[in-house]
N, CA and C atoms as a LAMMPS dump frame, in Angstrom:
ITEM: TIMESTEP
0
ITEM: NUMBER OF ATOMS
402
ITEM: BOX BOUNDS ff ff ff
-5.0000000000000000e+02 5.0000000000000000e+02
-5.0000000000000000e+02 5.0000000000000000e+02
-5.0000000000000000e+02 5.0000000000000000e+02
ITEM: ATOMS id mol type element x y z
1 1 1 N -197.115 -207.584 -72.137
2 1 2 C -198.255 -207.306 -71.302
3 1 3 C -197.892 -207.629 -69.857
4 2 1 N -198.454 -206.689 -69.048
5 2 2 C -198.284 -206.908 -67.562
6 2 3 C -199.358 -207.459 -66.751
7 3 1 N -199.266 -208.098 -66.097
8 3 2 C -200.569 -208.754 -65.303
9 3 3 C -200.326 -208.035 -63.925
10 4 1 N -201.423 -208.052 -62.945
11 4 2 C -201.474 -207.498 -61.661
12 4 3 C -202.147 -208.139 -60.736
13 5 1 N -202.171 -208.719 -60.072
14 5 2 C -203.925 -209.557 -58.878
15 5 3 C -204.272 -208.509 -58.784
16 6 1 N -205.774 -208.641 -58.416
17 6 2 C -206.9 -207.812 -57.814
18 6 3 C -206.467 -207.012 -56.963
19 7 1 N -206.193 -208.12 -56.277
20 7 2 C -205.629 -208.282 -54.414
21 7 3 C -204.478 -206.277 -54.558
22 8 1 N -203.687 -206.412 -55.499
23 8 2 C -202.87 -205.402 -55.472
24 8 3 C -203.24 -204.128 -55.949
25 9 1 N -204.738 -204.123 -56.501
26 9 2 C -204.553 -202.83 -57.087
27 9 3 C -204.64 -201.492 -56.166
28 10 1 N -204.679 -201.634 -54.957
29 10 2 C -204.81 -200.463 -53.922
30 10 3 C -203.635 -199.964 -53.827
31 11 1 N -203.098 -201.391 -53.842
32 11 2 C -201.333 -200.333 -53.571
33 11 3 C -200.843 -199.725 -54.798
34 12 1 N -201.476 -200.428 -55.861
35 12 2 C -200.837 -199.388 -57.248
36 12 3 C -201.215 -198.559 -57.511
37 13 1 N -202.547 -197.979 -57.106
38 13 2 C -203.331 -196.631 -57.121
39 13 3 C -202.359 -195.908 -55.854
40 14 1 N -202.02 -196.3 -54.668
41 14 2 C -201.568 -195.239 -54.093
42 14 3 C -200.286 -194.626 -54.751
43 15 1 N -199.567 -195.851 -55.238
44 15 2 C -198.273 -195.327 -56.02
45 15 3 C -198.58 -194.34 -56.833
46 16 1 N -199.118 -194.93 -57.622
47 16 2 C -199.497 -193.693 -59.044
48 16 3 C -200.186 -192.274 -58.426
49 17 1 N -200.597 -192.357 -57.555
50 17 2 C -201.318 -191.435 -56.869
51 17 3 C -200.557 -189.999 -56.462
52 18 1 N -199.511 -191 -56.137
53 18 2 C -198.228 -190.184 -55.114
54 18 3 C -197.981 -189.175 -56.319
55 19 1 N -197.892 -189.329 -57.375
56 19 2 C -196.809 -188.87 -58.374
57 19 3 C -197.981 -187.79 -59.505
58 20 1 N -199.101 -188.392 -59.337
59 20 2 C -199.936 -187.521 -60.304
60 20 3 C -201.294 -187.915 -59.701
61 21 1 N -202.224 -187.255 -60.412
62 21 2 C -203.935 -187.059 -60.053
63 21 3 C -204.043 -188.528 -61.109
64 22 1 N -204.753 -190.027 -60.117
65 22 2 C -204.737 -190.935 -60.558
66 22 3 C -206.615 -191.154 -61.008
67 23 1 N -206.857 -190.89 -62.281
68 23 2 C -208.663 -191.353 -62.052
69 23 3 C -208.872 -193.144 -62.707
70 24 1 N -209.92 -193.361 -61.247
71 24 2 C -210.66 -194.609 -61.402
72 24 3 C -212.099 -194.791 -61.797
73 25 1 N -212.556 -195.42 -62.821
74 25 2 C -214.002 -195.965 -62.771
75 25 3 C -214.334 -196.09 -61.24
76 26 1 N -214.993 -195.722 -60.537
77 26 2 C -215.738 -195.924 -58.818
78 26 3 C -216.983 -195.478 -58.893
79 27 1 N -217.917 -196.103 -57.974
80 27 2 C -219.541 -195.897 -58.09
81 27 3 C -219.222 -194.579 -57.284
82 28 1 N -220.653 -193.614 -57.594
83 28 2 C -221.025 -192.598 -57.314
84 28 3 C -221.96 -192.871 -56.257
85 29 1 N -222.209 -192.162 -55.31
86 29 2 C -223.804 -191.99 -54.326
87 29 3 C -224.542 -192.921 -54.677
88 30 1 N -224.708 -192.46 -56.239
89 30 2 C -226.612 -193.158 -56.903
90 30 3 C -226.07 -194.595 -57.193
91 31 1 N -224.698 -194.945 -57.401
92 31 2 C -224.66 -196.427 -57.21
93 31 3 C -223.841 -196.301 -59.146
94 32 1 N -223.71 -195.374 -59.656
95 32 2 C -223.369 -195.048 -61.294
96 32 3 C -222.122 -194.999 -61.443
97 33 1 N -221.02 -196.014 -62.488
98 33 2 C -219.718 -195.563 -62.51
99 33 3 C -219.302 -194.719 -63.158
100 34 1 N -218.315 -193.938 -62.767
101 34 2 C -217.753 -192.336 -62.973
102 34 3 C -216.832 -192.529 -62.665
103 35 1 N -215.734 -191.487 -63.625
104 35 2 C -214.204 -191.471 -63.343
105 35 3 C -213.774 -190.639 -62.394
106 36 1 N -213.282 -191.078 -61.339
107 36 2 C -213.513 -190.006 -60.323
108 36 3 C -211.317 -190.551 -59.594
109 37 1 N -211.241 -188.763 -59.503
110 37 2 C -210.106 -188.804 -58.866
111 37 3 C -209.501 -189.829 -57.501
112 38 1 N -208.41 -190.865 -57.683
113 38 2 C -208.821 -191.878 -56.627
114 38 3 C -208.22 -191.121 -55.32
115 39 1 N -208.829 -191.406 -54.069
116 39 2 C -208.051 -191.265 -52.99
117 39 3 C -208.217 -192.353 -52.177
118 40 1 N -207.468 -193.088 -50.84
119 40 2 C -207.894 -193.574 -50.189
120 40 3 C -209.19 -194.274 -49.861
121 41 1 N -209.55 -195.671 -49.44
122 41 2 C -210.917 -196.016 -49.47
123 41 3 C -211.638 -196.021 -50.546
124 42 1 N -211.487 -195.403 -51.948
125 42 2 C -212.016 -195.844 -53.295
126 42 3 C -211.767 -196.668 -53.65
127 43 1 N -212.765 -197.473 -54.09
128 43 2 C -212.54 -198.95 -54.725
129 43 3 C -213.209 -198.783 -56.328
130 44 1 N -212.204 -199.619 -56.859
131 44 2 C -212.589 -199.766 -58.378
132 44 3 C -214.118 -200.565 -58.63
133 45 1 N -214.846 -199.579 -59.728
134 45 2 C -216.141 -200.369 -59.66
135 45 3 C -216.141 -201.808 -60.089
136 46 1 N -217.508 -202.278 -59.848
137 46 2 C -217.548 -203.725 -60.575
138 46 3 C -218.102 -203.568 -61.807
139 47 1 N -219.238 -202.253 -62.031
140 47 2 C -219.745 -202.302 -63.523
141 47 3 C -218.86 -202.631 -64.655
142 48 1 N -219.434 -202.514 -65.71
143 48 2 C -219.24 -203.079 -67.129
144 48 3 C -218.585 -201.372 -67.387
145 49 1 N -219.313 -200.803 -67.483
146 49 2 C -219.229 -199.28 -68.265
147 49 3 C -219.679 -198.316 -67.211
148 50 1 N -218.739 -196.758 -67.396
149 50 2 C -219.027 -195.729 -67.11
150 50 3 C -220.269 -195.267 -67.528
151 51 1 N -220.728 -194.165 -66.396
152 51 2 C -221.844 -193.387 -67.147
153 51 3 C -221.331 -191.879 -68.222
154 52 1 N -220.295 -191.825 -68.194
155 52 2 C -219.11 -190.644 -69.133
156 52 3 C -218.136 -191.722 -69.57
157 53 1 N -217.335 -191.427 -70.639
158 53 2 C -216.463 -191.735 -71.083
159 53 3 C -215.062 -191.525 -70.722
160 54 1 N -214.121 -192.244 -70.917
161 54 2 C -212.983 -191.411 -70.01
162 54 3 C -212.445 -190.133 -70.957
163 55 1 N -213.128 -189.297 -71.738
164 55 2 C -211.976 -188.876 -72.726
165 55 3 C -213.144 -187.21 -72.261
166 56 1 N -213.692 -187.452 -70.841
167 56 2 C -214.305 -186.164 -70.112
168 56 3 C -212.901 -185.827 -69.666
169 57 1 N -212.012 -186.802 -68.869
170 57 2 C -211.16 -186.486 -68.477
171 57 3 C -210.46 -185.273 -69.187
172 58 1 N -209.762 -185.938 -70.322
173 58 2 C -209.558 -184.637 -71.281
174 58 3 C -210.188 -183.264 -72.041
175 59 1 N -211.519 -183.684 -71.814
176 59 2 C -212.428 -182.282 -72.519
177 59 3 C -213.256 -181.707 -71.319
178 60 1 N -212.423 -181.466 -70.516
179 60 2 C -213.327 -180.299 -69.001
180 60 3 C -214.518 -179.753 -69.61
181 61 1 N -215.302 -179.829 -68.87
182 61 2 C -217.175 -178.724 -68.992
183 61 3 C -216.975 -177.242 -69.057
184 62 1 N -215.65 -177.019 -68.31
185 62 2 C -215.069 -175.41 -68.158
186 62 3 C -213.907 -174.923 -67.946
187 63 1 N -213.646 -174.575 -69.146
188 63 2 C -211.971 -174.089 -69.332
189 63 3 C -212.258 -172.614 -69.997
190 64 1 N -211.131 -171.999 -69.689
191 64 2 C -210.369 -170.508 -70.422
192 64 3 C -209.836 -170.441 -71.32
193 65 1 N -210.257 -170.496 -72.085
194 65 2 C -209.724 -170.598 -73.833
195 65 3 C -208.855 -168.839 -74.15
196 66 1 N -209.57 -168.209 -73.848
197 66 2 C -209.239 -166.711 -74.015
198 66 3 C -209.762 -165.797 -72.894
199 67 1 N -208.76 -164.481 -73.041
200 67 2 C -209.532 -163.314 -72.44
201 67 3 C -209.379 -162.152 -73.24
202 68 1 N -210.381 -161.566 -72.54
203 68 2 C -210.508 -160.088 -73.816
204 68 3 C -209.864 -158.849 -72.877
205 69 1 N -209.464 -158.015 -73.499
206 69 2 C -209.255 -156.573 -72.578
207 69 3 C -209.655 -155.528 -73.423
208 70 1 N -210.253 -154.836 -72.793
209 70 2 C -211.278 -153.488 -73.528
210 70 3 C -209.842 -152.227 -73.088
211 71 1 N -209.543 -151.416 -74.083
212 71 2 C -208.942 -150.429 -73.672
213 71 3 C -209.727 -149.286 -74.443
214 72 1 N -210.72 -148.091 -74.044
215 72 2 C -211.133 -147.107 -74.988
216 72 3 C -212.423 -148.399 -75.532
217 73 1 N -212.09 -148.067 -77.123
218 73 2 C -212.531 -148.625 -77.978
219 73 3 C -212.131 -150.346 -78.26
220 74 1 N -210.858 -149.799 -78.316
221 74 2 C -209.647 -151.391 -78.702
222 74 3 C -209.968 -152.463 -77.696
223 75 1 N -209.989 -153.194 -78.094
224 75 2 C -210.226 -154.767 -77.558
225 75 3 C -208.951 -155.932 -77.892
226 76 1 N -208.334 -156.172 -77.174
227 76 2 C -207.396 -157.252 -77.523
228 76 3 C -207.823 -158.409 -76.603
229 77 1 N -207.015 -159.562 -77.644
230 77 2 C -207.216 -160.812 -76.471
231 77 3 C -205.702 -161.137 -76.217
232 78 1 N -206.256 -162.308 -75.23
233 78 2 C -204.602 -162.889 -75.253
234 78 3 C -205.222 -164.226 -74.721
235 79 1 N -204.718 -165.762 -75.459
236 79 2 C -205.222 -167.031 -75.728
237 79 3 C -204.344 -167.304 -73.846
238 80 1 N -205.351 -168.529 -73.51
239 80 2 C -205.405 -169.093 -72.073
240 80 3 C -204.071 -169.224 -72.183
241 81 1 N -204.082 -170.256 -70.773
242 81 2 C -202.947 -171.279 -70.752
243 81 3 C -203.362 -172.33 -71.047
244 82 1 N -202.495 -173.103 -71.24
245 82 2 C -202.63 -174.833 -71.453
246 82 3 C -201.808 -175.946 -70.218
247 83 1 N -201.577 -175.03 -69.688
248 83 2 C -200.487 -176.044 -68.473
249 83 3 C -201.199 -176.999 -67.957
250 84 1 N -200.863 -178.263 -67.884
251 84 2 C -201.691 -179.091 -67.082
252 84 3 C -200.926 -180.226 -66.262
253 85 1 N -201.331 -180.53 -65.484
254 85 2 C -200.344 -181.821 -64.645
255 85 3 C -200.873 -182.791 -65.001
256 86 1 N -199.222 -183.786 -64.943
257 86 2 C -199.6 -185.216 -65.22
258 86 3 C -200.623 -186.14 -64.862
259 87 1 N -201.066 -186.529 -65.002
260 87 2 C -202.599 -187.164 -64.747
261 87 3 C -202.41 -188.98 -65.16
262 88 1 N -203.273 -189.768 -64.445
263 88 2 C -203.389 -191.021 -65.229
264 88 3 C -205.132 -190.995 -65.237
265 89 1 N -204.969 -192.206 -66.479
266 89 2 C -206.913 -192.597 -66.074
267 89 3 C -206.487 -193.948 -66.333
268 90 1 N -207.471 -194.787 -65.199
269 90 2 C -207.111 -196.182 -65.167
270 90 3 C -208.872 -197.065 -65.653
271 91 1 N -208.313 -198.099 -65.857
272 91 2 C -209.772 -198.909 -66.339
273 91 3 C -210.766 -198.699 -67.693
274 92 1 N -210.188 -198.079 -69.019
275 92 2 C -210.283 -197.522 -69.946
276 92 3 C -210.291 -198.975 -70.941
277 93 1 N -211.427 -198.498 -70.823
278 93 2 C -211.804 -199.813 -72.267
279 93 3 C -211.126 -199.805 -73.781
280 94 1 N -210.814 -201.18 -74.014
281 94 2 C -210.301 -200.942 -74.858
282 94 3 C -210.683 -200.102 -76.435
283 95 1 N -212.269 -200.73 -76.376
284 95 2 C -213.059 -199.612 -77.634
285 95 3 C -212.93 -198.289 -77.041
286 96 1 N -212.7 -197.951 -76.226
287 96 2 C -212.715 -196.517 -75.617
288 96 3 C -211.233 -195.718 -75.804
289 97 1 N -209.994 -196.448 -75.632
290 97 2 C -209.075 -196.431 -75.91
291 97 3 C -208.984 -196.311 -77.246
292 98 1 N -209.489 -196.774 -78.356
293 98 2 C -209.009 -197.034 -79.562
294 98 3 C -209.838 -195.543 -79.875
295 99 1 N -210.611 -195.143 -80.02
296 99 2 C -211.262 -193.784 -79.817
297 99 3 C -210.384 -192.917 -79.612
298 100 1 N -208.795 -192.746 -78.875
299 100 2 C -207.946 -191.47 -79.064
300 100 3 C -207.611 -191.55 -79.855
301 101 1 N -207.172 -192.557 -80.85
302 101 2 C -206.414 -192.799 -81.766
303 101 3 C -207.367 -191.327 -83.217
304 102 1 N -208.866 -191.4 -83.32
305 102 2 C -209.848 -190.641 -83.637
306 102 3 C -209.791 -189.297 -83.214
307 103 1 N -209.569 -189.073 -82
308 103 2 C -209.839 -187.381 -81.398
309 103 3 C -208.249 -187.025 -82.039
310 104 1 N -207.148 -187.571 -81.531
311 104 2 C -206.092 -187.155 -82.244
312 104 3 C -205.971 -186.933 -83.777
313 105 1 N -206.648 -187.44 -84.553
314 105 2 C -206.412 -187.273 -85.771
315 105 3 C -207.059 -185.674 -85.832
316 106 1 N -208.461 -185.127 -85.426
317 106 2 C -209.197 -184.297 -85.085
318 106 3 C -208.181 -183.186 -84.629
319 107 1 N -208.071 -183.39 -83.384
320 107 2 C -208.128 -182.315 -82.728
321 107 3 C -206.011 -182.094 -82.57
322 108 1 N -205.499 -182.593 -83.034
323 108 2 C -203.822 -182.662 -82.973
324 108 3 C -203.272 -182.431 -84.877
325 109 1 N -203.977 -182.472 -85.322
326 109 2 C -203.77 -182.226 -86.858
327 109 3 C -203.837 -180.873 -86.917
328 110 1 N -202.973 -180.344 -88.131
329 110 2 C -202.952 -178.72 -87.891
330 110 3 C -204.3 -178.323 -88.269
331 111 1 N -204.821 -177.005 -87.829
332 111 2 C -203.823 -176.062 -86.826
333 111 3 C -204.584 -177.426 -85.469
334 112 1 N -203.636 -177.329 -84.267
335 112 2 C -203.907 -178.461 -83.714
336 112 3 C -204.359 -177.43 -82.493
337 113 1 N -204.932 -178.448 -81.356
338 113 2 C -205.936 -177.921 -80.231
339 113 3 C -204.582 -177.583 -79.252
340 114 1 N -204.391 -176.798 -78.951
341 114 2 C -202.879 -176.637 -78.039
342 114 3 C -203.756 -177.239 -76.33
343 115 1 N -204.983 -177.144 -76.114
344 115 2 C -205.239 -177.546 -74.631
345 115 3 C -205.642 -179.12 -75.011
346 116 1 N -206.051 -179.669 -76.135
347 116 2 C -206.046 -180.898 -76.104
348 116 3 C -204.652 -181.681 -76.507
349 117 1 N -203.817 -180.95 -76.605
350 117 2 C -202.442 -181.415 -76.819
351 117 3 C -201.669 -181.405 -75.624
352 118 1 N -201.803 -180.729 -74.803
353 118 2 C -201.21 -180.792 -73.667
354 118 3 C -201.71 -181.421 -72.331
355 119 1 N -203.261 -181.658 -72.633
356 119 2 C -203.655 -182.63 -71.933
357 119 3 C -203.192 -184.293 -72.439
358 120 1 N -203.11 -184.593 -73.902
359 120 2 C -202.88 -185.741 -74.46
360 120 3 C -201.337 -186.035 -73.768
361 121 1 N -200.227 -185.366 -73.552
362 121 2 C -199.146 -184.962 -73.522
363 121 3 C -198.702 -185.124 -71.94
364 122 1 N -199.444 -184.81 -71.198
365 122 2 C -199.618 -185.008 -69.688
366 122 3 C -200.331 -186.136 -69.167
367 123 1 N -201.125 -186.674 -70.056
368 123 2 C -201.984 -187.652 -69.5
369 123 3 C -201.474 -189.36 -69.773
370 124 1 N -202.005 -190.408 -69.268
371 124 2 C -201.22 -191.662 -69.352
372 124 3 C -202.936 -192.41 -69.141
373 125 1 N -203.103 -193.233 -70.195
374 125 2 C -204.397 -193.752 -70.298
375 125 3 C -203.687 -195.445 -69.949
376 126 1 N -204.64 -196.461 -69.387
377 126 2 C -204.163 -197.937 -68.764
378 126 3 C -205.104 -197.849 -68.733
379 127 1 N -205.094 -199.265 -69.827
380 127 2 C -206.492 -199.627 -70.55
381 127 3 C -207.018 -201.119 -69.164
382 128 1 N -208.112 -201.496 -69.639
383 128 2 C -208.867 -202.841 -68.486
384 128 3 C -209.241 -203.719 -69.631
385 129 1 N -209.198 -204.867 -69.65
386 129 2 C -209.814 -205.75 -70.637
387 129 3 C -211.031 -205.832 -70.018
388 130 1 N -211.818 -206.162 -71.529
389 130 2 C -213.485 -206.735 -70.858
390 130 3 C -213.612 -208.047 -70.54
391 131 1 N -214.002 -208.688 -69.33
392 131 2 C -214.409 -209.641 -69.256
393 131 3 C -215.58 -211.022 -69.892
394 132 1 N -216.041 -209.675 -70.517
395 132 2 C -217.426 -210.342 -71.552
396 132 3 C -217.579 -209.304 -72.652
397 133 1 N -218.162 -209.773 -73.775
398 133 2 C -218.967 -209.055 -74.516
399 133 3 C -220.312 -207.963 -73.898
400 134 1 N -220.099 -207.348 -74.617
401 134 2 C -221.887 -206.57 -73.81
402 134 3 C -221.998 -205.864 -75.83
């Protein structure tokens, strides 16, 4: 196990930053924590819990699964892409964490999710201990 001070985690978000799309738990407007892409001047929240889970990260609201093409009558498809860039999500609880272990059995078992595989595959989850029970 690695330990870090507080004091340092700005500079380790910029590192990780440099190299891939780094997301942090950070309050929103309304004051609500959300995993939100870090840049500069974001600070890690103090809450307990997100208002989403981090595993939005991996299941987007709107993706391209397929497209259709009409020719005449004939209709063919041809399945999306799956390309995705490396990504981290930071501050991931550990019950929240133990939860991929679940979607993988799901969604990576044949026939397996090729866009949740390549997000699993690209992505780097760094879990936060809880400070308390809740």
């Amino acid at each position: 196990m690695k330990k870090l001070p507080l004091s340092s985690l700005n500079e380790l978000f910029a590192q990780l930053s440099a190299v891939q799309t780094l997301y942090i738990p950070a309050d929103d407007a309304a004051g609500r924590a959300a995993f939100t892409p870090w840049q500069e001047g974001l600070t890690l929240t103090n809450q307990v819990n997100t208002i989403r889970s981090a595993k939005d990260v991996f299941f987007p609201q709107v993706e391209e699964l397929v497209k259709f093409r009409r020719s005449g009558k004939k209709i063919s498809f041809v399945e999306g892409e799956s390309s995705v860039e490396a990504f981290a999500v930071f501050g991931v609880r550990a019950c929240d964490c133990r939860s991929f272990d679940i979607l993988d059995k799901v969604f990576l078992s044949e026939p397996a999710d090729t866009f949740y595989a390549a997000r699993r595959e690209a992505g780097t989850i760094i879990t936060l201990a809880c400070g308390k029970m809740q």
